[in-house]
N, CA, C and O atoms as a printed pandas DataFrame, in Angstrom:
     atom_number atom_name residue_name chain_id  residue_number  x_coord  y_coord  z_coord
0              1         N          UNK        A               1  280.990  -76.041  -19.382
1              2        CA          UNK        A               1  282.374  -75.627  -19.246
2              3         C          UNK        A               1  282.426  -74.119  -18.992
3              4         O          UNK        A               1  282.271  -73.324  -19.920
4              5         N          UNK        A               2  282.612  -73.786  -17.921
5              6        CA          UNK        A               2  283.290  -72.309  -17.642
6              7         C          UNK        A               2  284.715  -71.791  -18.419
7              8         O          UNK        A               2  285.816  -72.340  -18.406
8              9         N          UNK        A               3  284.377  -70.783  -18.967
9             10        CA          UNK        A               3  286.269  -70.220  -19.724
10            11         C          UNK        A               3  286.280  -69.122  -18.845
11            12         O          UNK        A               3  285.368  -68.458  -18.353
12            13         N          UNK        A               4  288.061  -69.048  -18.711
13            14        CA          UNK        A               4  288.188  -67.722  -18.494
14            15         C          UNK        A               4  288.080  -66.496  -19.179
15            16         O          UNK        A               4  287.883  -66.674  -20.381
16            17         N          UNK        A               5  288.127  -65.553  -18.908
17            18        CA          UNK        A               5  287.754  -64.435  -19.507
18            19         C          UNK        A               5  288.979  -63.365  -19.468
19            20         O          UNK        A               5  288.850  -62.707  -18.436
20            21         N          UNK        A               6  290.214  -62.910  -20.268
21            22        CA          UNK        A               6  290.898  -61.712  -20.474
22            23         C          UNK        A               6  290.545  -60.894  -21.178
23            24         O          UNK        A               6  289.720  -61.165  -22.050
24            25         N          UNK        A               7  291.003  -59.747  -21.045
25            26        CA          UNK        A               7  290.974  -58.458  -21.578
26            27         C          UNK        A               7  292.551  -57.894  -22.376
27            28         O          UNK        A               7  293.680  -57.646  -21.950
28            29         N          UNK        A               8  292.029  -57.872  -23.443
29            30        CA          UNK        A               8  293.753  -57.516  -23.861
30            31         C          UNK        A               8  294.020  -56.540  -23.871
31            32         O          UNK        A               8  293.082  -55.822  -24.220
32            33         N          UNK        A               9  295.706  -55.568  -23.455
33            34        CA          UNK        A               9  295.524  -54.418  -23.278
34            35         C          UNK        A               9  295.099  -53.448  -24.615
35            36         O          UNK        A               9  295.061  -52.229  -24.446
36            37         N          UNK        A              10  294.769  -54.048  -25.994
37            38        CA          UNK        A              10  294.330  -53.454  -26.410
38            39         C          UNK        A              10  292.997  -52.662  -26.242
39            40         O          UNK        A              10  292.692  -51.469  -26.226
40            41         N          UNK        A              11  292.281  -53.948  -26.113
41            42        CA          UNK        A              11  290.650  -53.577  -25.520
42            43         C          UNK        A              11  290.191  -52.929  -24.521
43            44         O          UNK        A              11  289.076  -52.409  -24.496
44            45         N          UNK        A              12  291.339  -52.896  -23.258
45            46        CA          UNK        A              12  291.373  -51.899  -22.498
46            47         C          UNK        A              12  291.578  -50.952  -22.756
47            48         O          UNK        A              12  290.883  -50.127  -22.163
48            49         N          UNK        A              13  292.429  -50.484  -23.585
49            50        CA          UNK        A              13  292.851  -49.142  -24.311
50            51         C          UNK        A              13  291.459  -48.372  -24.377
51            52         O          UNK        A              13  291.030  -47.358  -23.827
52            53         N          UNK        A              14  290.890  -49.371  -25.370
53            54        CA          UNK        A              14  289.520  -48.712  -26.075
54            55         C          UNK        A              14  288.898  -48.291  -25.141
55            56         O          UNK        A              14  288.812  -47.083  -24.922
56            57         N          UNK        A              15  288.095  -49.587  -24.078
57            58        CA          UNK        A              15  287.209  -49.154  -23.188
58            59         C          UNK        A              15  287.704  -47.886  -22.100
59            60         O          UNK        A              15  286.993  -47.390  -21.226
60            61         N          UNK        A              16  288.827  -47.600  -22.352
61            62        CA          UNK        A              16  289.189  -46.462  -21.191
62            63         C          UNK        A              16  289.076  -45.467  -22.224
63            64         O          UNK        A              16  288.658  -44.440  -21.691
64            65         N          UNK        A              17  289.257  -45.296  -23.476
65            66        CA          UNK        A              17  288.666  -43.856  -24.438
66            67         C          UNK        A              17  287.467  -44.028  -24.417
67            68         O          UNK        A              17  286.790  -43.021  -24.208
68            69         N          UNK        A              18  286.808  -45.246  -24.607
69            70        CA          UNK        A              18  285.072  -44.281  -24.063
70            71         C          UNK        A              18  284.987  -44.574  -23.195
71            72         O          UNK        A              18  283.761  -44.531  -23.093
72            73         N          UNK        A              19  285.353  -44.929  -22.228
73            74        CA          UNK        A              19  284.706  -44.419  -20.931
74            75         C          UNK        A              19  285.088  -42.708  -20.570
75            76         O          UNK        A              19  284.276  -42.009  -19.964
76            77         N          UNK        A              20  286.118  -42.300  -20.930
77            78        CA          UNK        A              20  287.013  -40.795  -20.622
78            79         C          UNK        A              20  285.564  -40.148  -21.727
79            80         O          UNK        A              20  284.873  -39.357  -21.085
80            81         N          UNK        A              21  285.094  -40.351  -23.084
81            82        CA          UNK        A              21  284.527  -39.809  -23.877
82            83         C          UNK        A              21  282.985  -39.607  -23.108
83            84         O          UNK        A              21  282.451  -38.513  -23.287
84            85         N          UNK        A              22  282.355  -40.485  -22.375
85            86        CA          UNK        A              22  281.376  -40.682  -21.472
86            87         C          UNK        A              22  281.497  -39.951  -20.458
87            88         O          UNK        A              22  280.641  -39.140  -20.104
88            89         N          UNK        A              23  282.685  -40.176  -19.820
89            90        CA          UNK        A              23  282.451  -38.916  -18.030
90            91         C          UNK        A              23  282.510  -37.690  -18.748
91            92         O          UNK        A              23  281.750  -36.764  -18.465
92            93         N          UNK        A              24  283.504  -37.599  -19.815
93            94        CA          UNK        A              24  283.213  -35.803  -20.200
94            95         C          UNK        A              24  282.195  -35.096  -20.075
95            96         O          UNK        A              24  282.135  -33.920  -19.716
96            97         N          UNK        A              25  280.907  -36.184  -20.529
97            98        CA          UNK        A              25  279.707  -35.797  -20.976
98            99         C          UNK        A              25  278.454  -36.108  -20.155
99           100         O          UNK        A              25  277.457  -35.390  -20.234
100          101         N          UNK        A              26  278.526  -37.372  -19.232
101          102        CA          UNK        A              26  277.890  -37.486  -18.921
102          103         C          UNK        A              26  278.393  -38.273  -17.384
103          104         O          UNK        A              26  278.206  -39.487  -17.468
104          105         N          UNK        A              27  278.885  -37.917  -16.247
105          106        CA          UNK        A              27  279.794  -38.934  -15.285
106          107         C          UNK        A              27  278.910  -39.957  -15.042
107          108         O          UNK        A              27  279.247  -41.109  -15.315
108          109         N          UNK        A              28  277.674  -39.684  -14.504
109          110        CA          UNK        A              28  276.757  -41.093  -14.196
110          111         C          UNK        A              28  276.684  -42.201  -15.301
111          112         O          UNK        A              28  277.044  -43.368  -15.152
112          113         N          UNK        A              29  276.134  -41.615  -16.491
113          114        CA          UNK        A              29  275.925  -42.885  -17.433
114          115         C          UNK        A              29  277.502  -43.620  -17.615
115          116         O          UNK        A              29  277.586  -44.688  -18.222
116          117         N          UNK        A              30  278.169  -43.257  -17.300
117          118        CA          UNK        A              30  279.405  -43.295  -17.755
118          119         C          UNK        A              30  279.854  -44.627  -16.910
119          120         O          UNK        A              30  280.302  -45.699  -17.317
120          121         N          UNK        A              31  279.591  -44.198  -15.676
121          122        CA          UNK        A              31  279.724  -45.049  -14.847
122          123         C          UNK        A              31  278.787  -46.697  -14.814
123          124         O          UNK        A              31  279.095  -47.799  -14.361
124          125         N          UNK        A              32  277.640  -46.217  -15.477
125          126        CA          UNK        A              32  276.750  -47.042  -15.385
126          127         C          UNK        A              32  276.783  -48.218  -16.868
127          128         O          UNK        A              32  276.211  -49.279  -17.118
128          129         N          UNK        A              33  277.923  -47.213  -17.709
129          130        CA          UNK        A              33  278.345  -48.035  -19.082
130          131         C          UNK        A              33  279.145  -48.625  -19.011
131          132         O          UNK        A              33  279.182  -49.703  -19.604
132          133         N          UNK        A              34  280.337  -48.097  -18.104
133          134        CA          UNK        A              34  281.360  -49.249  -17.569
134          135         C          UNK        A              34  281.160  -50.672  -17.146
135          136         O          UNK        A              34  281.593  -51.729  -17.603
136          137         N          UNK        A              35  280.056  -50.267  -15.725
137          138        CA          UNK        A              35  279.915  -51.554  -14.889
138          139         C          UNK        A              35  279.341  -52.692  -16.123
139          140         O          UNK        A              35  279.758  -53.828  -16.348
140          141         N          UNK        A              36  278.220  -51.910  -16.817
141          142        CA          UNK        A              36  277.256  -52.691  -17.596
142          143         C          UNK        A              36  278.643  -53.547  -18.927
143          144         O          UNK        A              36  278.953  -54.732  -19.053
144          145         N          UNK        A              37  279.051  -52.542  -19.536
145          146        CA          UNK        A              37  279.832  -53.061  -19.946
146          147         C          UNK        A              37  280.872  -54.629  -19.465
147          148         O          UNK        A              37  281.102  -55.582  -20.210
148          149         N          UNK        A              38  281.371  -54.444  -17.919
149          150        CA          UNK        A              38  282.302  -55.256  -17.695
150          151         C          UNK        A              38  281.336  -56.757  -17.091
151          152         O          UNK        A              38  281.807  -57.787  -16.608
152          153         N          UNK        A              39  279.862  -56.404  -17.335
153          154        CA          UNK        A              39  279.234  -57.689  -16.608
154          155         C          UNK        A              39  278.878  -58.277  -17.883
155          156         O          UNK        A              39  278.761  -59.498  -17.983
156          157         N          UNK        A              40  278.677  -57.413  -18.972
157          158        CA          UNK        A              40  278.373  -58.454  -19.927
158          159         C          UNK        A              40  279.348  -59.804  -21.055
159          160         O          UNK        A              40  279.165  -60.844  -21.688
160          161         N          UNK        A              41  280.832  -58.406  -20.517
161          162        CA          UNK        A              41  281.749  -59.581  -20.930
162          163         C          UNK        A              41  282.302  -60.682  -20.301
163          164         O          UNK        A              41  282.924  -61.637  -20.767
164          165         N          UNK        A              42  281.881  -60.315  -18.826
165          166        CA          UNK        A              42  282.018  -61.443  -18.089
166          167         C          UNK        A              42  280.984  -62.762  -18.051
167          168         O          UNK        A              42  281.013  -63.778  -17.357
168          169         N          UNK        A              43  279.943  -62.258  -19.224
169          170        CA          UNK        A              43  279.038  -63.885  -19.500
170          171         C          UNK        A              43  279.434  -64.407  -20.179
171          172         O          UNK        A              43  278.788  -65.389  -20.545
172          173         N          UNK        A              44  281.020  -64.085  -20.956
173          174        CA          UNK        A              44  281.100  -65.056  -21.933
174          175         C          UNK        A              44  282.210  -65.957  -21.136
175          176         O          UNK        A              44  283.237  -66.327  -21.704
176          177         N          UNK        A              45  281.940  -66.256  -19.871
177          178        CA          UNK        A              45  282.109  -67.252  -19.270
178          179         C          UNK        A              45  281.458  -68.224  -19.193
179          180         O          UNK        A              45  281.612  -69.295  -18.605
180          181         N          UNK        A              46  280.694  -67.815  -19.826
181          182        CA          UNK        A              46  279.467  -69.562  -20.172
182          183         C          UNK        A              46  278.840  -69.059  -21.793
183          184         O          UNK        A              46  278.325  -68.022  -22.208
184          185         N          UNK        A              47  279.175  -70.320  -22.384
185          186        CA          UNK        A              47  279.143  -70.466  -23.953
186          187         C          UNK        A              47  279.357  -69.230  -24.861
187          188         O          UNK        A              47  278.479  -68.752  -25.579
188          189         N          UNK        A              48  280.624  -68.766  -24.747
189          190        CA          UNK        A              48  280.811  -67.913  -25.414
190          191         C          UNK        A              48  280.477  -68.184  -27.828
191          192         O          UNK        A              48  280.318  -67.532  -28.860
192          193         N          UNK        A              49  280.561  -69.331  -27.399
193          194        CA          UNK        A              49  280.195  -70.034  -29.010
194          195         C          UNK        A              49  278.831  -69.129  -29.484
195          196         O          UNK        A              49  278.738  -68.778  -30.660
196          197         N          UNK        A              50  277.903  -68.816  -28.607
197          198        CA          UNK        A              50  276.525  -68.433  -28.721
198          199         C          UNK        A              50  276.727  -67.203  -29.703
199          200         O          UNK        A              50  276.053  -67.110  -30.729
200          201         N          UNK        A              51  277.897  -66.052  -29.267
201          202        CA          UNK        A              51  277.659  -65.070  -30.152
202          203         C          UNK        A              51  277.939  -65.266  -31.813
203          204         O          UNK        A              51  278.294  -66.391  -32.166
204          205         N          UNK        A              52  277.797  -64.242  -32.817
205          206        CA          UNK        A              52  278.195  -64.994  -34.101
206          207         C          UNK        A              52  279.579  -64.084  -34.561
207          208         O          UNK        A              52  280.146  -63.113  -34.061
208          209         N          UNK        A              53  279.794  -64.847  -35.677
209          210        CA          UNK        A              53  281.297  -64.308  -35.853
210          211         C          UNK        A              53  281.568  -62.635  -36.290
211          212         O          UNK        A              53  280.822  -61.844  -36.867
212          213         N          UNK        A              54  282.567  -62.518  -35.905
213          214        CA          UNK        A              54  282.375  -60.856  -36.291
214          215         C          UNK        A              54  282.239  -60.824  -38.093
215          216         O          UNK        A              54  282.362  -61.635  -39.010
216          217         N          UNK        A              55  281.904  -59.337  -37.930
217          218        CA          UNK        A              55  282.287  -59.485  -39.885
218          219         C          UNK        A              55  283.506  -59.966  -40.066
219          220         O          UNK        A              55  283.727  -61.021  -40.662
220          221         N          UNK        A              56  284.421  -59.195  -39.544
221          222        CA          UNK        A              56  285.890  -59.014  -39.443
222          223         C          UNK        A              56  286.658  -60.629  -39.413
223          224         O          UNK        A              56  287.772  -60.701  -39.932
224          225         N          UNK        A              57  286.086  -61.819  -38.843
225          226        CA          UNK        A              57  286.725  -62.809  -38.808
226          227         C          UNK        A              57  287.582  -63.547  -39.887
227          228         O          UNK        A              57  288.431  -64.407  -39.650
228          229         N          UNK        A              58  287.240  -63.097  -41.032
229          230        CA          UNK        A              58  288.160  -63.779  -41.889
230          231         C          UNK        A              58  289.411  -62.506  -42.166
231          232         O          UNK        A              58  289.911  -62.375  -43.283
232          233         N          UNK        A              59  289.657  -61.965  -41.445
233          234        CA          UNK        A              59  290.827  -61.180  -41.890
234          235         C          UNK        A              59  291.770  -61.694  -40.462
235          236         O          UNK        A              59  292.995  -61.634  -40.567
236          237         N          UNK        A              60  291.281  -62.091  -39.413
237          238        CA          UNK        A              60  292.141  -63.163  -38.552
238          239         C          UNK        A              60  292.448  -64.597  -38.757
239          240         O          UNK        A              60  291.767  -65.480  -39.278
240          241         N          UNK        A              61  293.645  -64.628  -38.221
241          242        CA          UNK        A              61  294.076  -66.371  -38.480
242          243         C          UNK        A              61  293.737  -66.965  -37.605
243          244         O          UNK        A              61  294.417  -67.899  -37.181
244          245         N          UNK        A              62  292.139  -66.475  -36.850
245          246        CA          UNK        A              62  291.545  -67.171  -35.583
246          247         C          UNK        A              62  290.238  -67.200  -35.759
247          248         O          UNK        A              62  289.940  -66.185  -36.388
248          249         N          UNK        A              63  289.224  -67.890  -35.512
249          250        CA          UNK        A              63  287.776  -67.354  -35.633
250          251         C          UNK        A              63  287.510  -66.688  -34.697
251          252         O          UNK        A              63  287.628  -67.267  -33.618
252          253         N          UNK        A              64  287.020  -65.144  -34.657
253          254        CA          UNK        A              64  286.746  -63.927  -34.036
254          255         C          UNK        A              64  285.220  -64.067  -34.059
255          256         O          UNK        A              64  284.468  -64.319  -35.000
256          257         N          UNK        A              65  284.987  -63.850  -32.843
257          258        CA          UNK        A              65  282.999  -63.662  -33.100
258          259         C          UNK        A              65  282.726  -62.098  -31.927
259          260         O          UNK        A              65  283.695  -61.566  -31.385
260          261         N          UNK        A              66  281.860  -61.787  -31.804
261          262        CA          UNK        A              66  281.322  -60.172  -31.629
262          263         C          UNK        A              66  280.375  -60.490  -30.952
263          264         O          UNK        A              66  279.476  -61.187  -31.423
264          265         N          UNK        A              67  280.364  -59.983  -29.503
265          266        CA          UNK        A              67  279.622  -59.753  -28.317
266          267         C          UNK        A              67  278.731  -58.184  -28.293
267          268         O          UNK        A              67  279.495  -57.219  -28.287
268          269         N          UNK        A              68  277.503  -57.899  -28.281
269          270        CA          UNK        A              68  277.153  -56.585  -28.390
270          271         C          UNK        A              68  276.775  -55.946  -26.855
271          272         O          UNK        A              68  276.294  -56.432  -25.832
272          273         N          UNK        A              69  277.000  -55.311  -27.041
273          274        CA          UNK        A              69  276.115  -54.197  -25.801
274          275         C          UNK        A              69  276.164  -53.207  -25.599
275          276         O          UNK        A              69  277.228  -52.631  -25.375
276          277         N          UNK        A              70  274.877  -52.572  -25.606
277          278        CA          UNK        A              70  274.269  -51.435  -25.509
278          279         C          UNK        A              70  273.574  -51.047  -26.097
279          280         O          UNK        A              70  273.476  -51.934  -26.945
280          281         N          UNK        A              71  272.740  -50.127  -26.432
281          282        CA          UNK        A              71  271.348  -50.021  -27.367
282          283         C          UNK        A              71  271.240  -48.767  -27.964
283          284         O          UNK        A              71  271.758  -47.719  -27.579
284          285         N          UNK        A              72  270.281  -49.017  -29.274
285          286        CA          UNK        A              72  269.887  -48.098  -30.183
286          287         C          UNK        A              72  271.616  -47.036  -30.395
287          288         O          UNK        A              72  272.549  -47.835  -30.486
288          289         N          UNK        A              73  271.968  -45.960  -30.453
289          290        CA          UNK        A              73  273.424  -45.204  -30.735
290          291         C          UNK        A              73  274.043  -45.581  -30.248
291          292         O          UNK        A              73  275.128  -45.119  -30.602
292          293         N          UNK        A              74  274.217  -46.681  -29.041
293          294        CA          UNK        A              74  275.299  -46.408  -28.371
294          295         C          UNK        A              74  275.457  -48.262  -28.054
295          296         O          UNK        A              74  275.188  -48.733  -26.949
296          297         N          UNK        A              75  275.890  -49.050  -29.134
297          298        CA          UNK        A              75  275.900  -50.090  -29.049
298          299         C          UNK        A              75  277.471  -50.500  -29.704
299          300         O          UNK        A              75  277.964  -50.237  -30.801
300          301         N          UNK        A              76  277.994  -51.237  -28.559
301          302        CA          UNK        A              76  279.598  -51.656  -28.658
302          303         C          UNK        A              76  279.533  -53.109  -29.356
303          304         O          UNK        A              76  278.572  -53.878  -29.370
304          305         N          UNK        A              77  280.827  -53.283  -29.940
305          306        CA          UNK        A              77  280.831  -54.743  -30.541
306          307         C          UNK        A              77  282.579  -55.137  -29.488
307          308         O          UNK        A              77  283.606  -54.468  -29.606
308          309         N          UNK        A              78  282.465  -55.937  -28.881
309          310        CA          UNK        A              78  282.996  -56.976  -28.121
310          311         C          UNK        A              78  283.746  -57.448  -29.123
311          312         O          UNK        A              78  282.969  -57.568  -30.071
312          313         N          UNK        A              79  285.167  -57.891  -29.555
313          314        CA          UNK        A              79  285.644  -58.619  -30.582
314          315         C          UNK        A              79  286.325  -59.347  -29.786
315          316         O          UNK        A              79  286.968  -58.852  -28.860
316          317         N          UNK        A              80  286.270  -61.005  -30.101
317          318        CA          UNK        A              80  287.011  -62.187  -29.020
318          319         C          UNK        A              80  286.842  -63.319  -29.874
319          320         O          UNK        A              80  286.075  -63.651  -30.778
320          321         N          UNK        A              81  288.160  -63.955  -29.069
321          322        CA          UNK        A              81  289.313  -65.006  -29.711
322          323         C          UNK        A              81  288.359  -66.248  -28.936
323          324         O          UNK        A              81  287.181  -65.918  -29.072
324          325         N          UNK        A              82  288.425  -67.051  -28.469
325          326        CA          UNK        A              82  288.546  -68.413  -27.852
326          327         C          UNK        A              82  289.910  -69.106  -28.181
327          328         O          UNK        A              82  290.188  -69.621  -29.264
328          329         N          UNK        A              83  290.863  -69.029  -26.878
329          330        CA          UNK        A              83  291.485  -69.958  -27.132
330          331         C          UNK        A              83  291.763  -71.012  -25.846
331          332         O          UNK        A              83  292.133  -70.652  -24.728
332          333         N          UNK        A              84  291.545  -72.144  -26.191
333          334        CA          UNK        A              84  291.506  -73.018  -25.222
334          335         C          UNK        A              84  290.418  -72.892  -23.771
335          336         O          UNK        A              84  289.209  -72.879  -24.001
336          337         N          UNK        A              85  290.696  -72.841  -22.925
337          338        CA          UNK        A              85  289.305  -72.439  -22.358
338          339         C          UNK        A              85  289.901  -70.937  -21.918
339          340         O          UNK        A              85  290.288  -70.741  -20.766
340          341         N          UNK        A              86  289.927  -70.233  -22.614
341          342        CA          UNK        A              86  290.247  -69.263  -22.209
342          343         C          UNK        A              86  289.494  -68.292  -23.630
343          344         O          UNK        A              86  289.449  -68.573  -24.827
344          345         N          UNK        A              87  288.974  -67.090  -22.874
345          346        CA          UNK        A              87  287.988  -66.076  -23.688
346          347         C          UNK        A              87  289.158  -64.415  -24.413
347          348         O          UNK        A              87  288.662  -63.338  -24.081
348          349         N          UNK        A              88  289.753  -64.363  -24.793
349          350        CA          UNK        A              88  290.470  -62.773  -25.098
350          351         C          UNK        A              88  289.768  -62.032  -25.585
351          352         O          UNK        A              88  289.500  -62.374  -26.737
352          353         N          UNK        A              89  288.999  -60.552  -25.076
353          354        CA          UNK        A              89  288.769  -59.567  -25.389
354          355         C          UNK        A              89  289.565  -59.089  -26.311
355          356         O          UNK        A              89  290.567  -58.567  -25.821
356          357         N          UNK        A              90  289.513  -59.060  -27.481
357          358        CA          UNK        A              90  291.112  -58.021  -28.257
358          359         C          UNK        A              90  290.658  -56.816  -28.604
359          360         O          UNK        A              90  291.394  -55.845  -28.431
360          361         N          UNK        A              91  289.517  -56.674  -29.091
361          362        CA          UNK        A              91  288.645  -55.465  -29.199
362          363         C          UNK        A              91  287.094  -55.277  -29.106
363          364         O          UNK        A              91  286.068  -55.928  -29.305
364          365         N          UNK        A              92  287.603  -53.643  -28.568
365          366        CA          UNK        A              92  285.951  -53.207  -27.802
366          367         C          UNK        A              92  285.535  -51.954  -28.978
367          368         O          UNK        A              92  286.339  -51.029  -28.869
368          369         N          UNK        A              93  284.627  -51.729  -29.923
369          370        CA          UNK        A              93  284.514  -50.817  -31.471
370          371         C          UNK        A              93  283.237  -50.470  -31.055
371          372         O          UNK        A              93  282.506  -51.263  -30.462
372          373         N          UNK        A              94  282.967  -49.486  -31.293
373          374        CA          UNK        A              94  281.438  -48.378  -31.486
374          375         C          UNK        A              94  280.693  -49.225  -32.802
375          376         O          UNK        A              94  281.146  -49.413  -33.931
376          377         N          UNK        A              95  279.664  -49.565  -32.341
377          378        CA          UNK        A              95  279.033  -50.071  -34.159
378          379         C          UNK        A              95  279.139  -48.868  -35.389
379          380         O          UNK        A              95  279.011  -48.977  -36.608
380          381         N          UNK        A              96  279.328  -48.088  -34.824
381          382        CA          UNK        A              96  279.246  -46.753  -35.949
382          383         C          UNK        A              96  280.519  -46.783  -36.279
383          384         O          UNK        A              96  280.850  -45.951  -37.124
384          385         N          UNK        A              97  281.561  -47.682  -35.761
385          386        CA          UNK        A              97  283.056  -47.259  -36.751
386          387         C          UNK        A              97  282.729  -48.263  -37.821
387          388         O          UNK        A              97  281.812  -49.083  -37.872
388          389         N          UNK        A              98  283.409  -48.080  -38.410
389          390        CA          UNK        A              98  283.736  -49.180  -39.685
390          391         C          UNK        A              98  284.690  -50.289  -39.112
391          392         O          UNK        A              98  285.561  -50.176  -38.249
392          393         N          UNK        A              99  284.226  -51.564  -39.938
393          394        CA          UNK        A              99  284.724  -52.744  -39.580
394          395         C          UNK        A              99  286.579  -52.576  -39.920
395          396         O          UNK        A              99  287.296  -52.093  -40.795
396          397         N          UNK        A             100  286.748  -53.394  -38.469
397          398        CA          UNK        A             100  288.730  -53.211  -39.499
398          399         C          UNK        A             100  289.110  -54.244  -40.527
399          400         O          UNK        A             100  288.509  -55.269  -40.850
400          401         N          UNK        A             101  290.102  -53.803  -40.911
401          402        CA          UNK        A             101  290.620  -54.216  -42.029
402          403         C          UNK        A             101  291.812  -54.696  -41.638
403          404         O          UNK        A             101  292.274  -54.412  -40.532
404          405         N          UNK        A             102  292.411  -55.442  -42.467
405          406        CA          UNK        A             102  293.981  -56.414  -42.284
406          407         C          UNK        A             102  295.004  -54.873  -42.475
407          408         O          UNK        A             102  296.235  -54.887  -42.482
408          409         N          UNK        A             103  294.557  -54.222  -42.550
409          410        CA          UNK        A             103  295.427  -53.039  -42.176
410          411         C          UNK        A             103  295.648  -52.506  -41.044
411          412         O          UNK        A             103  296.753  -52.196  -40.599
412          413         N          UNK        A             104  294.538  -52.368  -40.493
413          414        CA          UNK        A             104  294.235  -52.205  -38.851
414          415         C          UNK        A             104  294.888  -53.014  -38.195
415          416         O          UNK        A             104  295.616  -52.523  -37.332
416          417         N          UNK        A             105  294.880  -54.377  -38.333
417          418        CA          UNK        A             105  295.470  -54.796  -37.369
418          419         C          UNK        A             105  296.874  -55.046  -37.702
419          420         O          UNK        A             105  297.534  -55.215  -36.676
420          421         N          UNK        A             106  297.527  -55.124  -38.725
421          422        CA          UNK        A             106  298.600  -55.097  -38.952
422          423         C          UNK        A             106  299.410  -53.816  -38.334
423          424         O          UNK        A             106  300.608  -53.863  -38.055
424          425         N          UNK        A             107  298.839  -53.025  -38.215
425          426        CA          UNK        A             107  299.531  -51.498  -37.572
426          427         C          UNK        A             107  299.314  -51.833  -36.520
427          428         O          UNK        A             107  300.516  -52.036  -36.346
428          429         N          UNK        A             108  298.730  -52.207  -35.228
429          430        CA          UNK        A             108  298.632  -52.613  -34.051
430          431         C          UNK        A             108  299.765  -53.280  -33.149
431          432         O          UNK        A             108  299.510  -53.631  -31.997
């Protein structure tokens, strides 16, 4: 089964602050974190079940599971819904932030 794959404008939010935090510093990798970035969330067009649940999933009234990419400092956690055949990005987090809390998303 193929799902589709959205991006919610939250998660876009994110990925456009680091990507802006990346060209500051570096324009090539930046560029090269984007693309990499947008191909890997586009595999969870086939069995997205594979990844495991985020920490964070029991503070949603959905099961949330966490897609990674990128390596050693600079590794993103993917946060996504499944609903129906359809994939939602809701959030894109630095492993170095702290996990959210039912506070976090309640302010959202």
């Amino acid at each position: 089964m193929t799902f589709q794959v959205e991006i919610t404008p939250m998660a876009e939010a994110q990925i456009e602050q680091a990507y802006r935090w990346y060209r500051e510093r570096n324009p090539e990798f930046a560029d090269r974190w984007f693309r990499g970035l947008m191909n890997t969330i586009a595999t969870l067009q086939e069995k997205p079940q594979r990844c495991s649940l985020a920490v964070e999933h029991e503070i949603f009234p959905e099961e949330v599971r966490q897609l990674l990419y990128g390596k050693a400092k600079n590794v993103y956690r993917v946060l996504f819904a499944i609903r129906d055949n359809t994939v939602y990005a809701l959030y894109v987090r630095h492993s170095a932030q702290t996990a959210l809390t039912l506070h976090d998303i309640e302010d959202l």
